[in-house]
C-alpha positions as CSV (number, residue, x, y, z in Angstrom):
1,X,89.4,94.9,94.4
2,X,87.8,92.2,95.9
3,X,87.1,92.3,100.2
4,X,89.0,89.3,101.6
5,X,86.3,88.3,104.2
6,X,88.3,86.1,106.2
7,X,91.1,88.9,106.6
8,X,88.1,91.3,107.8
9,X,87.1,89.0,109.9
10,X,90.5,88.0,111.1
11,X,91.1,91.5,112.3
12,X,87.8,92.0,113.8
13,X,88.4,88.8,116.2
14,X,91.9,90.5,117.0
15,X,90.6,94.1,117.9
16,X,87.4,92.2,119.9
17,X,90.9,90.7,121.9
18,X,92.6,93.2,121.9
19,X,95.7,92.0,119.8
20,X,95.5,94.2,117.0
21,X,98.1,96.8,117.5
22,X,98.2,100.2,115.8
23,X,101.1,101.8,114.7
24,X,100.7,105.8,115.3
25,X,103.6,107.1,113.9
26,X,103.1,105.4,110.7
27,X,99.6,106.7,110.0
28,X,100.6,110.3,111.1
29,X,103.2,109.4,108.6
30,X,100.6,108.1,105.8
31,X,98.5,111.4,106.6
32,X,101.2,113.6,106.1
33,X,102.3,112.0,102.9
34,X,98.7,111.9,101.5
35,X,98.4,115.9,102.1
36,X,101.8,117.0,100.8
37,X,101.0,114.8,97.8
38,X,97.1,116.6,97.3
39,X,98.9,120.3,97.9
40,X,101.4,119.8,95.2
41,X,98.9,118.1,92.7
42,X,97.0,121.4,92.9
43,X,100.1,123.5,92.0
C-alpha cells in the first residue's frame, strides 16, 4: 500500500508535541496475538 504522507507527517507533529498517546495494553495485546498465531502456524 501506498504511505499516506500527510498521516506520517500528522503523527510526527503530534509525538514532536507530545499529543500522540500510546496505548500499552493494546500492543502487549497485538504482540501476544501475533506470537500465539506464528506458534500454531508451525504446528
Amino acid at each position: 500500500p501506498d504511505i499516506d504522507q500527510k498521516r506520517v507527517d500528522e503523527i510526527r507533529q503530534a509525538i514532536t508535541e507530545g499529543r500522540f498517546k500510546i496505548d500499552s495494553s493494546r500492543i502487549a495485546d497485538g504482540l501476544i496475538s501475533s506470537v500465539r498465531d506464528m506458534l500454531e502456524s508451525r504446528g
